[in-house]
PAZAPA-4460 file (N, C-alpha, C; in steps of 0.05 Angstrom, whole numbers, plus 32768, in hexadecimal, padded with zeros to 4 digits):
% residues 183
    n_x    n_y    n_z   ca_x   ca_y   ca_z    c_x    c_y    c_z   seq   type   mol
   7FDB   7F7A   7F3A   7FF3   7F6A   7F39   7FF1   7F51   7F4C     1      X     A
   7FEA   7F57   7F69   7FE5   7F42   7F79   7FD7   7F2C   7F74     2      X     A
   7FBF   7F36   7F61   7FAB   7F25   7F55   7FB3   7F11   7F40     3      X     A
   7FC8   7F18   7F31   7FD5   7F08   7F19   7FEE   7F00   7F26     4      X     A
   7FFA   7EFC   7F3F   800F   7EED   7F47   7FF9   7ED4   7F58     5      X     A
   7FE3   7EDA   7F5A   7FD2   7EBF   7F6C   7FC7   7EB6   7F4C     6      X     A
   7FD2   7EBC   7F3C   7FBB   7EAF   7F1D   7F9F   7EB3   7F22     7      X     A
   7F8F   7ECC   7F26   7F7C   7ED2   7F31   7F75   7EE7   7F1F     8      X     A
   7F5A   7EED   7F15   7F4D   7F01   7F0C   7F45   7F18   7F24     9      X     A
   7F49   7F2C   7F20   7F36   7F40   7F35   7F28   7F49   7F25    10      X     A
   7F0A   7F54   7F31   7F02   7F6D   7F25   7EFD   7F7F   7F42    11      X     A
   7EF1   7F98   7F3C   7EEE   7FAA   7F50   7ED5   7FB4   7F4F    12      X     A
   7EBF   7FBD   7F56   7EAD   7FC0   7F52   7EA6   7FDB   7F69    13      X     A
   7EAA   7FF1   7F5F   7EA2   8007   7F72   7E8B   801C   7F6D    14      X     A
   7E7E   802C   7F81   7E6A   803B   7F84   7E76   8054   7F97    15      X     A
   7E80   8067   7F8B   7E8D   807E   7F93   7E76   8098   7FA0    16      X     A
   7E60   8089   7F90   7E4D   80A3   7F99   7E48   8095   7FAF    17      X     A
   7E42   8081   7FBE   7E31   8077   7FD7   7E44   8084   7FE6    18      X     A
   7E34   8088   8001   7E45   8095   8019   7E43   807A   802B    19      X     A
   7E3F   8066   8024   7E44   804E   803C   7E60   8043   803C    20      X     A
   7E6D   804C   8050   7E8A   8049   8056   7E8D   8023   8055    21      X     A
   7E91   8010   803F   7E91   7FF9   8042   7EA5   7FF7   8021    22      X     A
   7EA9   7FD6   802C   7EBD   7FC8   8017   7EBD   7FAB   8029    23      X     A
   7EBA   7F9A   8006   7EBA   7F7B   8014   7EC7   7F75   7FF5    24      X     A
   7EDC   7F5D   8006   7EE2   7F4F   7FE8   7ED5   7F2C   7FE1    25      X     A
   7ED1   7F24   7FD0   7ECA   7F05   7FD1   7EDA   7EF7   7FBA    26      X     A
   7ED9   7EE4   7FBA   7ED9   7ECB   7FA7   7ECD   7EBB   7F95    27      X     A
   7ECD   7EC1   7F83   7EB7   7EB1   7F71   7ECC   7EA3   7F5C    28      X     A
   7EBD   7EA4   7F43   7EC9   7E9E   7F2A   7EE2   7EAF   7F21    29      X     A
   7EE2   7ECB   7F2F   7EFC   7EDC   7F30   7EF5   7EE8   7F43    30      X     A
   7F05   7EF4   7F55   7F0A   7F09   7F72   7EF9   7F25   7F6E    31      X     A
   7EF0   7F2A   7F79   7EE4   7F41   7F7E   7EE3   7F49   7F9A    32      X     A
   7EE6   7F6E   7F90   7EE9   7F7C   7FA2   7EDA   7F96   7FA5    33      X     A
   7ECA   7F97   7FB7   7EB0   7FB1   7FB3   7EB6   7FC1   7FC7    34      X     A
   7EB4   7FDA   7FBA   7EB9   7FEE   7FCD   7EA1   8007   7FC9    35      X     A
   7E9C   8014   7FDD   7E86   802C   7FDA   7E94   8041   7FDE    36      X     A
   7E8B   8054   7FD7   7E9B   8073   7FE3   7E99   807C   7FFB    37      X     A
   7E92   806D   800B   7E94   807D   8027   7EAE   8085   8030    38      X     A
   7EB9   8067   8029   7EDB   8070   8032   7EE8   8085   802D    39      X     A
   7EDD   808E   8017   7EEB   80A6   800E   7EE1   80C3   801B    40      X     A
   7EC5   80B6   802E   7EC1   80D2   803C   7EC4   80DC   8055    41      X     A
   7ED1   80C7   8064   7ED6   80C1   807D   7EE8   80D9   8088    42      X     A
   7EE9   80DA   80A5   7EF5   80F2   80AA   7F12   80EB   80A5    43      X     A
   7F23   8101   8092   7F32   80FF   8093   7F45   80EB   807A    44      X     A
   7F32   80E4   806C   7F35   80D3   805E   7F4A   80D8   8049    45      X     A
   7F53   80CF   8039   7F70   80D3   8026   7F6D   80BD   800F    46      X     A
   7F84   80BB   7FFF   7F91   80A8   7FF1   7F9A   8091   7FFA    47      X     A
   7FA8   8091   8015   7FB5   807F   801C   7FA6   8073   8033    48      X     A
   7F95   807C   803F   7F7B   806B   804A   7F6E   805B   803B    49      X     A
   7F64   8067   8025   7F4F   805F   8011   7F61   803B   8000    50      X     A
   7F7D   803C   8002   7F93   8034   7FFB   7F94   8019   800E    51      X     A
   7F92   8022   8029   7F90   8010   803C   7F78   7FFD   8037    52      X     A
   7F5C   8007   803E   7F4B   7FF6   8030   7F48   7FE8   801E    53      X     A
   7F55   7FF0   800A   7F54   7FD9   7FF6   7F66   7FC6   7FFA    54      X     A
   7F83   7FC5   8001   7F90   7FBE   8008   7F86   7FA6   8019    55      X     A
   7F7B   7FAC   802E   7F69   7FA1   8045   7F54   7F8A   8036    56      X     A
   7F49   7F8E   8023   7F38   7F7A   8013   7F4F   7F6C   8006    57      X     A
   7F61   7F77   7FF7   7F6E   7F64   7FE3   7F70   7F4D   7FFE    58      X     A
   7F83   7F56   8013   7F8F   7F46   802C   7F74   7F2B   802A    59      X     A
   7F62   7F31   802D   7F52   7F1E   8034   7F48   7F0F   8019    60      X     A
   7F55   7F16   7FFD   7F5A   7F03   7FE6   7F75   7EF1   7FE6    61      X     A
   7F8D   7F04   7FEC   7FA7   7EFA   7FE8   7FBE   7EF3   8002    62      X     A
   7FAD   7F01   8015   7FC1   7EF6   802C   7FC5   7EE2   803B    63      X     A
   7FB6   7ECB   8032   7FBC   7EAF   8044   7FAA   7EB0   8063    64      X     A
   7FB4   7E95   8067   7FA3   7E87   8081   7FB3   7EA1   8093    65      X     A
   7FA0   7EA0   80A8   7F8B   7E8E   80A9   7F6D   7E9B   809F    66      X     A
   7F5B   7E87   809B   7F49   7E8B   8084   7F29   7E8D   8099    67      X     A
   7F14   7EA4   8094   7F03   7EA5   8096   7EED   7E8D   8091    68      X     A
   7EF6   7E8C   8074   7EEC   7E7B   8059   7EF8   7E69   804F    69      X     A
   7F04   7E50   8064   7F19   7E3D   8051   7F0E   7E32   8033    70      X     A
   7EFE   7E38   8034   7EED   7E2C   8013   7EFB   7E3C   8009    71      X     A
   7EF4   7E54   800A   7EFC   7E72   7FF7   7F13   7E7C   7FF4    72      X     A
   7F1F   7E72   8011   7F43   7E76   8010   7F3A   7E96   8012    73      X     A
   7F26   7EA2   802A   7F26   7EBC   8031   7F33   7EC5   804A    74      X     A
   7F46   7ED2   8054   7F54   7EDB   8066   7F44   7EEB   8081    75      X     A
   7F48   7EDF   8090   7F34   7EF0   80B2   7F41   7F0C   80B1    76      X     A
   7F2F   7F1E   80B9   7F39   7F3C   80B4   7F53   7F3D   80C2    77      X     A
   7F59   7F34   80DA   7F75   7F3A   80DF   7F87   7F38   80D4    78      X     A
   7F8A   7F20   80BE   7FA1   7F1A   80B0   7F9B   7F2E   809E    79      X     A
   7F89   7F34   8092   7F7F   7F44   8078   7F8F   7F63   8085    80      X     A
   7F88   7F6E   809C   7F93   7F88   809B   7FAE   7F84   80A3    81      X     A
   7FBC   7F72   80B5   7FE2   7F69   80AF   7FE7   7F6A   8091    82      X     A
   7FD3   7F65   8082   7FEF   7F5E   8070   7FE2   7F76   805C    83      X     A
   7FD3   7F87   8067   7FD1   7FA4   805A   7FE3   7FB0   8052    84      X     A
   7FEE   7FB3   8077   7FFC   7FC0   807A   8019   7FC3   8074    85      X     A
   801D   7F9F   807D   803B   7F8F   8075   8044   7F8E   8053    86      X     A
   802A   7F82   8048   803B   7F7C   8026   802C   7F95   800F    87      X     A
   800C   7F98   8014   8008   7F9F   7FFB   8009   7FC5   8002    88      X     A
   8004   7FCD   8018   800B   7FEB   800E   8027   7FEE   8016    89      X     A
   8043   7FE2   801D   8054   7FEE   8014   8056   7FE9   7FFC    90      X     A
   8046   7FDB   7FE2   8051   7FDF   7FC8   803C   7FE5   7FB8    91      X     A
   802E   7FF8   7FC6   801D   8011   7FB7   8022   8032   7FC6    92      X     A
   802C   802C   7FDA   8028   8049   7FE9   8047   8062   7FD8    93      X     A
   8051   805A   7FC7   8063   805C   7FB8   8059   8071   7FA6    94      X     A
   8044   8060   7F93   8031   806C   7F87   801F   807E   7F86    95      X     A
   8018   8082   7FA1   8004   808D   7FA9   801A   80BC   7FB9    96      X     A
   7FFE   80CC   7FB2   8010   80EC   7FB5   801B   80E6   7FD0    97      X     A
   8031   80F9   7FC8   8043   80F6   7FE5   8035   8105   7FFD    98      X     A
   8036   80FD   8012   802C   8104   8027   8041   810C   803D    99      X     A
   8040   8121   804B   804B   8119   8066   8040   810B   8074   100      X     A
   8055   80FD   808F   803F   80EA   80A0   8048   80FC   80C9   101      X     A
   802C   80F4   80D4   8033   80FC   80F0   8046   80F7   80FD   102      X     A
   8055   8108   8111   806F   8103   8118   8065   80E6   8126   103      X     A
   805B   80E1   8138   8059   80C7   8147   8059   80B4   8131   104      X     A
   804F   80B3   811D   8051   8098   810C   806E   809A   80FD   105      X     A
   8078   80AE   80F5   8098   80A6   80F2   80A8   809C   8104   106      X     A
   809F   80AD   811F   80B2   80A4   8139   80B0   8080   8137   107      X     A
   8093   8077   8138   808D   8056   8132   8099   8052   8124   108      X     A
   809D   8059   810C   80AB   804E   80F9   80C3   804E   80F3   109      X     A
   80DA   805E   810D   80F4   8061   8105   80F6   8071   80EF   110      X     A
   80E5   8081   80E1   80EC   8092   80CF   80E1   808E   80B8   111      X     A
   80E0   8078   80B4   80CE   806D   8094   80B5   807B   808C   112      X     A
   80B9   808D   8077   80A3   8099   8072   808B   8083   806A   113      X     A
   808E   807A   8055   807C   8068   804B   806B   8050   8063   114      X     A
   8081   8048   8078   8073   803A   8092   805E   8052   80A4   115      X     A
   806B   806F   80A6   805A   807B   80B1   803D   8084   80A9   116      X     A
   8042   8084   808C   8020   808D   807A   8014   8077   8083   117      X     A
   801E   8061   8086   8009   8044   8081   8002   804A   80A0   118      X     A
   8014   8045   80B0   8006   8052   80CE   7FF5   8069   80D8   119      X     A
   7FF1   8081   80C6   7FE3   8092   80BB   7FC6   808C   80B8   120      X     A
   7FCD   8082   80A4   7FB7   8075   808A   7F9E   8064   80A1   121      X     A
   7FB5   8055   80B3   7FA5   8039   80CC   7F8F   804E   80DA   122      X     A
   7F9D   805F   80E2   7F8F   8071   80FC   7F7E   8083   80EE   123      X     A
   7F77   808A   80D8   7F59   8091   80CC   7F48   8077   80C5   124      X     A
   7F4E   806D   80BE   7F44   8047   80C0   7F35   804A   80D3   125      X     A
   7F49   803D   80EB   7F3C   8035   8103   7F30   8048   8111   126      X     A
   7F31   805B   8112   7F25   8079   8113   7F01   807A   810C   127      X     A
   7EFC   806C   80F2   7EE5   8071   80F0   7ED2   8058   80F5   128      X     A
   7EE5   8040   80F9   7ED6   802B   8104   7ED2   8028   8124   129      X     A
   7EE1   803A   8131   7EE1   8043   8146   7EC9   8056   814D   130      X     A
   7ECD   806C   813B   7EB2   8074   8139   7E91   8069   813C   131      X     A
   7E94   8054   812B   7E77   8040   8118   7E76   802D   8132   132      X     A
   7E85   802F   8142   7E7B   8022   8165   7E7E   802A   817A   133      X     A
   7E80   8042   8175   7E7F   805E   818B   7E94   8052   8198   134      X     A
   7EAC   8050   8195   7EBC   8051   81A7   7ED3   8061   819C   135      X     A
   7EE5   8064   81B7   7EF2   8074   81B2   7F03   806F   819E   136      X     A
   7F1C   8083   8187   7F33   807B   8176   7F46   806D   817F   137      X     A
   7F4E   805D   816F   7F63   8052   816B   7F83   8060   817A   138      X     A
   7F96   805D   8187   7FA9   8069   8191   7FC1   805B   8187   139      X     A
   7FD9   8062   8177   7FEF   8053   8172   7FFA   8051   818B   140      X     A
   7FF8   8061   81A4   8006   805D   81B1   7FFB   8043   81CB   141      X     A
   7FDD   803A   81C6   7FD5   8024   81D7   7FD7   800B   81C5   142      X     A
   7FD4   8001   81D1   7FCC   7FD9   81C2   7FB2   7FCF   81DA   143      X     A
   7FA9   7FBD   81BD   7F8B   7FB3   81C9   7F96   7F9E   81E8   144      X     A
   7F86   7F9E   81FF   7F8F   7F91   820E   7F8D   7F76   8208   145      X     A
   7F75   7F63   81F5   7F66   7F4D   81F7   7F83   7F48   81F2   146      X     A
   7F85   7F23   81FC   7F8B   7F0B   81F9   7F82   7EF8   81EA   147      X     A
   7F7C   7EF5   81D6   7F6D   7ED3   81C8   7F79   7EBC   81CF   148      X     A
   7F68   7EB1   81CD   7F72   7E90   81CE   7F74   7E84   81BA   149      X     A
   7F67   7E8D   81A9   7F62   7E7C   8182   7F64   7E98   8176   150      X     A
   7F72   7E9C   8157   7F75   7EAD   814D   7F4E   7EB9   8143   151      X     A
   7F4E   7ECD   8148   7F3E   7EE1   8149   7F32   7EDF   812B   152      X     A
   7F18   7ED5   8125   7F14   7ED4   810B   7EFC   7EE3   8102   153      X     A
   7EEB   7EF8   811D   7EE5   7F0F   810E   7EEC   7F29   8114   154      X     A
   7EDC   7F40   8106   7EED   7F54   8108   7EF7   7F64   8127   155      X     A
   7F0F   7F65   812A   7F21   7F6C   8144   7F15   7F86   814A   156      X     A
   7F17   7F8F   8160   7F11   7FB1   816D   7F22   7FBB   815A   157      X     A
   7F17   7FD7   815E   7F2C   7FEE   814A   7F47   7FEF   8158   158      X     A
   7F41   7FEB   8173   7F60   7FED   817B   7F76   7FD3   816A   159      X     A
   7F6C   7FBC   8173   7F78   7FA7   816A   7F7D   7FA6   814A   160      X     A
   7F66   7FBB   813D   7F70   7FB2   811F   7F81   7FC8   811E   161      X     A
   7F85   7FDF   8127   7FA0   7FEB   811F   7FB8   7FEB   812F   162      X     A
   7FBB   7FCD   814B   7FCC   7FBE   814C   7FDB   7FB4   8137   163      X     A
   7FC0   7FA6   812A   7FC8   7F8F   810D   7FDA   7FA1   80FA   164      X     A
   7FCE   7FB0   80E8   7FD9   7FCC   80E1   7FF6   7FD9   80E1   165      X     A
   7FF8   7FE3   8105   8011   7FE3   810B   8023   7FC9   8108   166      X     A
   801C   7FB9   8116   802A   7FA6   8113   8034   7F99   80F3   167      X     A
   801D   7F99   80E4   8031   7F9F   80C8   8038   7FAA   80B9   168      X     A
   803B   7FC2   80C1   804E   7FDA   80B7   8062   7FDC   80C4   169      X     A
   806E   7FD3   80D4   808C   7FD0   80E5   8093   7FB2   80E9   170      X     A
   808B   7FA4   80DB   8088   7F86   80DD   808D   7F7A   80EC   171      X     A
   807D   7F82   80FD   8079   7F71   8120   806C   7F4F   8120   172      X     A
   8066   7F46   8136   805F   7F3A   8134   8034   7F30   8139   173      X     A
   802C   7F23   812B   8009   7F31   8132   800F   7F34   814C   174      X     A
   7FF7   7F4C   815A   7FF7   7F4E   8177   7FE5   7F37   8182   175      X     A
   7FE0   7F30   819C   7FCA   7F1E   81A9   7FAE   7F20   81AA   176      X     A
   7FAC   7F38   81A4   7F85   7F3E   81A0   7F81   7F2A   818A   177      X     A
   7F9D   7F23   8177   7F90   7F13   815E   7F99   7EFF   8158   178      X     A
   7FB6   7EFD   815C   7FC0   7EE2   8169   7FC4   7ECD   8180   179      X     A
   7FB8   7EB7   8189   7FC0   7EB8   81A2   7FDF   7EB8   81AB   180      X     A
   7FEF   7EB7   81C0   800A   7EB5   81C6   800E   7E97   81C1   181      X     A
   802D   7E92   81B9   8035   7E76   81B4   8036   7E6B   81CC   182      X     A
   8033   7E4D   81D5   803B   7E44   81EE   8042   7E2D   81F2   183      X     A
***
């Protein structure tokens, strides 16, 4: 749907048997979006993770500046996982089997089930990219310390990307690991 409100073709192009946990989207003659099966084998992994990721590629087709790729009109991962979180999975996570979510991510959420899965969904995410750089998980309950000075245009620590994450699933404002502060 997102793809035919930008007048845009997608295709999707996936490999379910590979165990390489990856997904990239590009731009060509129509949008494409590749995904492998790893995601799907990750610890812990679900529907609404797997949901996030894609989500996470569309973002970096359809979510605006600021742009990696101003040629391409491709979105820097931070904006790409904000507006994961913010526009395109609240209007898929609907769709997707009902889940309960962890009490801490409802508590975040004031109650919103659908905000809590997507906060859910963040912390197996960042969870295994956290992993893939030996560091420790992701915590809803910390935020990345960094400061930027220029918006952040490659990919953020795991902490900071499920800042981004949180922050657009309760529609905050980006945090500073990825924005710098106004002044």
């Amino acid at each position: 749907q997102v793809a035919k409100e930008n007048n845009r073709n997608l295709k999707f192009f996936t490999n379910y048997e590979s165990d390489w946990a990856q997904a990239f989207a590009r731009r060509w003659e129509d949008d494409e979006i590749h995904l492998y099966g790893g995601f799907a084998k990750i610890k812990n992994a679900n529907e609404d993770s797997l949901a996030l990721i894609i989500c996470h590629e569309l973002g970096h087709l359809y979510a605006g500046a600021p742009y990696s790729n101003i040629d391409l009109a491709l979105s820097v991962e931070g904006r790409a996982d904000y507006w994961a979180a913010s526009e395109c999975m609240p209007r898929v996570i609907s769709k997707l089997p009902h889940k309960d979510a962890r009490d801490e991510s409802l508590m975040m959420c004031s109650g919103d089930l659908s905000c809590a899965r997507i906060l859910d969904a963040s912390l197996i995410v960042t969870a295994h990219f956290a992993k893939n750089q030996k560091l420790e998980a992701p915590q809803l309950t910390l935020s990345d310390p960094t400061i930027v000075d220029t918006i952040l245009k490659t990919h953020p620590s795991p902490q900071c990307r499920l800042d981004l994450f949180r922050a657009g699933a309760v529609i905050e404002n980006y945090p500073h690991c990825f924005m710098p502060i106004e002044k």
